[in-house]
C-alpha positions as CSV (number, residue, x, y, z in Angstrom):
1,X,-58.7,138.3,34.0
2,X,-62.0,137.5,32.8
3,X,-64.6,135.5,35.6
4,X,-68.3,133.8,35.2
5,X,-70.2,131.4,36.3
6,X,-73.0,129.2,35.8
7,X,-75.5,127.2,38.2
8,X,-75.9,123.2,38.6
9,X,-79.6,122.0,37.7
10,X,-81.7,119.5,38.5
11,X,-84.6,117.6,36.8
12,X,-88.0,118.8,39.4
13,X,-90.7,116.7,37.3
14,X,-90.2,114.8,34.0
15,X,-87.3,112.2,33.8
16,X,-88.6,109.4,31.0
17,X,-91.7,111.1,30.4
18,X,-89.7,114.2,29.0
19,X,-88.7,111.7,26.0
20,X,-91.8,111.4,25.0
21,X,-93.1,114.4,24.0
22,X,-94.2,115.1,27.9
23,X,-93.2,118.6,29.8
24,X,-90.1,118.1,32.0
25,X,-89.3,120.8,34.6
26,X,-85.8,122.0,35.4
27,X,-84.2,124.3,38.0
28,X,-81.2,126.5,38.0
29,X,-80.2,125.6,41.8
30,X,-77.7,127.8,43.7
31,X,-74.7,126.0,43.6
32,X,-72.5,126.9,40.7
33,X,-69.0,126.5,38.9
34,X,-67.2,129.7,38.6
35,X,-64.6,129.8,35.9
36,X,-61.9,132.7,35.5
37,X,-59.6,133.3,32.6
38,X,-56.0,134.3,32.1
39,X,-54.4,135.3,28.8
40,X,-50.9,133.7,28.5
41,X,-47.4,134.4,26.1
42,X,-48.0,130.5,25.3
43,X,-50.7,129.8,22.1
44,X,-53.3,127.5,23.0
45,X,-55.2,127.0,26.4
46,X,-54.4,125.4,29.9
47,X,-56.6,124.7,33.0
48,X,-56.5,124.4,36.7
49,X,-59.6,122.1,37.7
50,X,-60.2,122.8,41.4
51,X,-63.6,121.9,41.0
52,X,-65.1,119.5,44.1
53,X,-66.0,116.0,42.7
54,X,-67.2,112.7,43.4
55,X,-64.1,110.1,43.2
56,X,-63.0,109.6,39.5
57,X,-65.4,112.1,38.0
58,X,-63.1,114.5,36.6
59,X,-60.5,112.3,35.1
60,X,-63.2,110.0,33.8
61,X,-64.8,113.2,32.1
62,X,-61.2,114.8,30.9
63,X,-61.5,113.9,27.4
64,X,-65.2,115.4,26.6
65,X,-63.7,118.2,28.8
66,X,-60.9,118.8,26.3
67,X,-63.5,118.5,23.1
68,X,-66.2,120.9,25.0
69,X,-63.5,123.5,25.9
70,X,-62.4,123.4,22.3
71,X,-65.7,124.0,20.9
72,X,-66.6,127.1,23.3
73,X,-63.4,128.6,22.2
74,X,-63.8,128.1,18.7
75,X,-67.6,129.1,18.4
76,X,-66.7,132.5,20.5
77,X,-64.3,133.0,17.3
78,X,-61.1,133.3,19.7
79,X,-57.8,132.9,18.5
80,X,-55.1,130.9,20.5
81,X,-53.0,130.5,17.6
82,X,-50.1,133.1,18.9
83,X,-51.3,133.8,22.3
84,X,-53.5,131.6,24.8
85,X,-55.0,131.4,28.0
86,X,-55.0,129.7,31.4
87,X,-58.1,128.6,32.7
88,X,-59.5,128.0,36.0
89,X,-62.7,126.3,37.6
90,X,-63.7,126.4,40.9
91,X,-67.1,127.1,42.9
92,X,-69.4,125.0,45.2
93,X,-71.0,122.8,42.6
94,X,-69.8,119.4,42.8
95,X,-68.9,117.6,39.8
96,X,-71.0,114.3,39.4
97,X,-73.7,112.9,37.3
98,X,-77.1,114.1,37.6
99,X,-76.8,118.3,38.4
100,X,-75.7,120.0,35.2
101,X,-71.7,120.0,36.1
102,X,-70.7,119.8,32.6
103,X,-73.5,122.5,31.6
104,X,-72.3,124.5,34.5
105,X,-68.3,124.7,33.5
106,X,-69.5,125.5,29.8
107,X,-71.6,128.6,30.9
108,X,-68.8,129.9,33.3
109,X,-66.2,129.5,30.8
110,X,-68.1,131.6,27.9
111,X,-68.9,134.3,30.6
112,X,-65.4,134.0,31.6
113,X,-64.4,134.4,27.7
114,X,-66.8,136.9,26.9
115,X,-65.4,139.3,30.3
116,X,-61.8,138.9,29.0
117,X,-62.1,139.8,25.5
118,X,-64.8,142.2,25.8
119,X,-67.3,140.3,23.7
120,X,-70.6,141.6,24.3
121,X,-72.3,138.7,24.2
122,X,-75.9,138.8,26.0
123,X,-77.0,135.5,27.9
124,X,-78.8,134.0,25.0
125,X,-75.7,133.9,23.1
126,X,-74.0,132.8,26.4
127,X,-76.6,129.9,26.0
128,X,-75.6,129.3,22.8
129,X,-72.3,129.0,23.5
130,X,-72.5,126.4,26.4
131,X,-74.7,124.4,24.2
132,X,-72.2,123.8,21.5
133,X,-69.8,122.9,24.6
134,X,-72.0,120.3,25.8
135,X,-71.8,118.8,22.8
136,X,-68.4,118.0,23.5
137,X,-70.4,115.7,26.5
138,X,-73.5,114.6,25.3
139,X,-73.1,114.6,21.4
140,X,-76.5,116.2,20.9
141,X,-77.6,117.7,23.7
142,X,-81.5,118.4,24.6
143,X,-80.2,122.1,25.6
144,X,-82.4,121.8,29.1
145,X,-78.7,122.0,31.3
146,X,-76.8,124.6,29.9
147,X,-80.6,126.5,30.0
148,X,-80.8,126.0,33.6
149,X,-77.2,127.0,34.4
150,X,-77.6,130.7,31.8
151,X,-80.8,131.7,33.2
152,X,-81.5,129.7,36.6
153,X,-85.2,130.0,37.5
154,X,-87.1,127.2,36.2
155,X,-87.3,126.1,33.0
156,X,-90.2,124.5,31.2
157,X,-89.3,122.2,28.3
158,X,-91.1,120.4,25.8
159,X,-89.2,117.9,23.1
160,X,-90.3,117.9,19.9
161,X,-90.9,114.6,18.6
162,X,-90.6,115.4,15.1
163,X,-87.5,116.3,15.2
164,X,-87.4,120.3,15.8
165,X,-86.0,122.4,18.4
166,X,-87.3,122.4,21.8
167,X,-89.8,124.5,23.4
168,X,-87.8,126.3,26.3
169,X,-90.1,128.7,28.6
170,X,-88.4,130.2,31.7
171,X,-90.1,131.2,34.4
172,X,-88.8,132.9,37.7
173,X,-90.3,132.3,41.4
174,X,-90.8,135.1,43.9
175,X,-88.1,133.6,46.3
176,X,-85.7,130.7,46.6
177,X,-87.1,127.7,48.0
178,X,-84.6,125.1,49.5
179,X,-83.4,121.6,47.8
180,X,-81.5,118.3,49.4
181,X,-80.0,116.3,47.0
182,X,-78.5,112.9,47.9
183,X,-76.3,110.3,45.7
184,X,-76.8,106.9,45.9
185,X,-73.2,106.3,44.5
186,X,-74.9,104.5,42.0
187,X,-74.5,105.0,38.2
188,X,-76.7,103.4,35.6
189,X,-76.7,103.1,31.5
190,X,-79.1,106.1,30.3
191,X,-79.4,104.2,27.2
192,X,-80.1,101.2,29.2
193,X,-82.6,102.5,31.1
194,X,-84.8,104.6,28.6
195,X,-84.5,101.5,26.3
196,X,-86.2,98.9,29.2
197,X,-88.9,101.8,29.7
198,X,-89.3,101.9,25.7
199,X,-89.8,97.5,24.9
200,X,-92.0,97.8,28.2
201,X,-94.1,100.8,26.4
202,X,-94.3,99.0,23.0
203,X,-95.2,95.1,25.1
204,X,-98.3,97.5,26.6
205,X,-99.0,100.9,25.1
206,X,-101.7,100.8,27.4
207,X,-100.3,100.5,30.4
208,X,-97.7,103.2,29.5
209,X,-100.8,105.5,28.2
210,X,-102.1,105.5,31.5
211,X,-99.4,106.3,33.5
212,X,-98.4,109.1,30.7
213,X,-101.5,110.9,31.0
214,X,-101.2,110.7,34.8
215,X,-98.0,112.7,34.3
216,X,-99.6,114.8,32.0
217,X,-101.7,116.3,34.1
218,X,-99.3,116.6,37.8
219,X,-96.8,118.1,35.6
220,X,-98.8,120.9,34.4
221,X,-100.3,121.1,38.3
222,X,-96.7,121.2,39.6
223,X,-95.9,124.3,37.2
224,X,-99.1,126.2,38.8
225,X,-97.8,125.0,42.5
226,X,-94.3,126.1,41.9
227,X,-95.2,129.9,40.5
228,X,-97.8,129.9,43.2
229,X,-95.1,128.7,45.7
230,X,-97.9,126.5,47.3
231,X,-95.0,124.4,48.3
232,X,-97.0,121.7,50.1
233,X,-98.4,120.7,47.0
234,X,-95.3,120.7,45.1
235,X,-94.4,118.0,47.7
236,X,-97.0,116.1,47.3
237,X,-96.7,116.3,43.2
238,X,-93.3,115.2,43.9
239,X,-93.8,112.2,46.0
240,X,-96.7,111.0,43.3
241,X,-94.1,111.8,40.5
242,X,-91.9,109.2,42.2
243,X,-94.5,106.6,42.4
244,X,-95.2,106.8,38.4
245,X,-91.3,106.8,38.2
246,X,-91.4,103.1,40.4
247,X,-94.3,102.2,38.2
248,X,-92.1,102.7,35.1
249,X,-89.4,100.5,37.0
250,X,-86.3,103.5,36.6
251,X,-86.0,103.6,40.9
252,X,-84.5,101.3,42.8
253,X,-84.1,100.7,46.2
254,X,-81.4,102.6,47.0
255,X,-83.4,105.6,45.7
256,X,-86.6,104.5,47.5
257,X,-85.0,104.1,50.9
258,X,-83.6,107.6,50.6
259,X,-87.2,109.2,50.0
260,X,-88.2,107.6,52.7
261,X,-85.9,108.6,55.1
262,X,-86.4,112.6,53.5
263,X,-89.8,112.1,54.3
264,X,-89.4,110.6,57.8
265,X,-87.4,113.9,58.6
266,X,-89.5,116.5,57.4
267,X,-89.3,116.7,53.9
268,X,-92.6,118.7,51.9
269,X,-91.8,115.9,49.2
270,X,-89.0,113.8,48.2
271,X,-88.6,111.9,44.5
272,X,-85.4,110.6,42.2
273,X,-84.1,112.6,39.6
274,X,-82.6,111.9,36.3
275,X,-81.6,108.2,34.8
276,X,-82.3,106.4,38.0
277,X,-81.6,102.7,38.9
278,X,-79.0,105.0,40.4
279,X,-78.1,108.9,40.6
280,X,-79.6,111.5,42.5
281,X,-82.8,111.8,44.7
282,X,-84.3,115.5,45.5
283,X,-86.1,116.3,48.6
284,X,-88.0,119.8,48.8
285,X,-87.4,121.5,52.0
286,X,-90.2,124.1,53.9
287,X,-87.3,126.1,55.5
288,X,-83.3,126.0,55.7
289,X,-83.8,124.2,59.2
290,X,-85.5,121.6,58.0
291,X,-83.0,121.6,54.9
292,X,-80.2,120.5,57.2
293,X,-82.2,118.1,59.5
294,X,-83.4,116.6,56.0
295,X,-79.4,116.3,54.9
296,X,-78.2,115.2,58.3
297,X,-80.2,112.3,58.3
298,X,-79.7,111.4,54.8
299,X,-76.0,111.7,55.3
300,X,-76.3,109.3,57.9
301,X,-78.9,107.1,56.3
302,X,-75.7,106.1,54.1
303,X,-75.9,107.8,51.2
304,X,-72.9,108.4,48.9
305,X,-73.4,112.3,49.3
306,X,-75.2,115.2,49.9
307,X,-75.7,118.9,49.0
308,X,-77.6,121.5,50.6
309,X,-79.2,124.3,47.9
310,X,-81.9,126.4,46.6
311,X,-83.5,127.0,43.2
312,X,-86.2,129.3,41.9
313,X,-84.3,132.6,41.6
């Protein structure tokens, strides 16, 4: 039996900007989907999903599932023709929108693959192989989650706007620092949202502008704070990032209640994540007490759901 894994993500600093041209920072956070690997008498592949979820995720997601498992296994060169393989996921990671779930099962399942049949592959090839799974999710992915989920750490990205790859740059902290992250139950339209934040950009380039180079500037300080591990001024970075993210009108209230109630309970800095109108919210914890204070009270705040982790190693 082959095993791997590979680690959930989420976006520190960046959402919107990121699209741009702007630096987005990721993270590699703790929890992570574990995948193990059976060979059978029967050609062709099964699987056992005993991943955690939120309601509906998985069988919403089964048919990219089916596409990304296909192209893992074919671009690892395996043949199923005559013989096959039973797969199974299962870890801590929790599948739902927002922290790398899909990125996650891709990485486990080519470490998984690559332990069974004795591949030899290294972990930039693993990264290659999870990418051309996620394209099974995303069409063309940007390559930032299944980065995250191969190499944890942080990782610095940079789109290119004329059209080439990305800039990837990973960078590893000294020790793990801890994370809340909260759902709002809420799911919006990527498409939608990026496309309101693009006719407002166009209606007042200079309005944008400004914000922009605002960003430009704390994201580049936040990279500096984070290797430092001056984790009072991530915080602050991060509650600043939020308020460029409400200027750009992608939060909502939902979001903006639970950074406040982060805050309220001790949270170094607290700021949505990803899409938003919707999603996920992060709050950066000094210490793994005030990580569960911090989640207790968001769990009873209301929100959909809540997971205690760490990113940075």
């Amino acid at each position: 039996m082959g095993s791997g894994s590979g680690k959930g993500k989420t976006i520190l600093f960046g959402e919107h900007f990121v699209v741009y041209g702007l630096p987005a920072i990721a993270a590699g956070i703790a929890s992570e989907t574990i995948a193990h690997v059976t060979r059978t008498d029967k050609p062709g592949w099964t699987l056992d999903d005993n991943r955690p979820e939120m309601p509906g995720y998985k069988e919403k997601k089964k048919d990219e599932q089916r596409v990304s498992i296909d192209n893992v296994i074919r671009h690892l060169g395996i043949d199923l023709s005559k013989s096959g393989i039973h797969i199974e996921f299962g870890g801590d990671l929790v599948c739902a929108s927002g922290i790398g779930a899909s990125a996650a099962s891709c990485v486990a399942l080519a470490r998984a693959l690559n332990e069974e049949y004795n591949l030899g592959l290294d972990d930039d090839a693993i990264n290659q192989a999870a990418y051309e799974g996620e394209k099974g999710y995303h069409g063309t992915p940007s390559g930032i989650d299944n980065t995250a989920s191969t190499f944890g750490g942080l990782v610095w990205y940079v789109r290119d706007l004329r059209g080439g790859p990305p800039t990837f740059e990973r960078l590893k902290l000294r020790e793990p620092v801890y994370l809340v992250i909260a759902s709002t139950g809420l799911t919006a339209s990527t498409t939608e949202v990026v496309g309101d934040v693009r006719a407002k950009k166009e209606t007042d380039p200079q309005w944008f502008e400004e914000i922009a180079n605002e960003y430009s500037t704390l994201v580049h300080n936040a990279r500096n704070a984070l290797l430092d591990l001056n984790l009072d001024k991530v915080g602050q970075l991060m509650n600043r990032n939020h308020e460029l993210l409400q200027g750009l009108t992608v939060s909502c209230k939902e979001l903006d209640d639970l950074v406040r109630v982060a805050l309220d309970n001790g949270a170094l800095g607290a700021k949505m994540t990803g899409t938003g109108r919707g999603g996920n919210q992060i709050s950066l914890a000094p210490d793994e007490k005030t990580m569960n204070i911090i989640a207790d009270a968001l769990e009873k705040s209301g929100a959909a759901a809540v997971w205690k982790t760490s990113f940075g190693l």
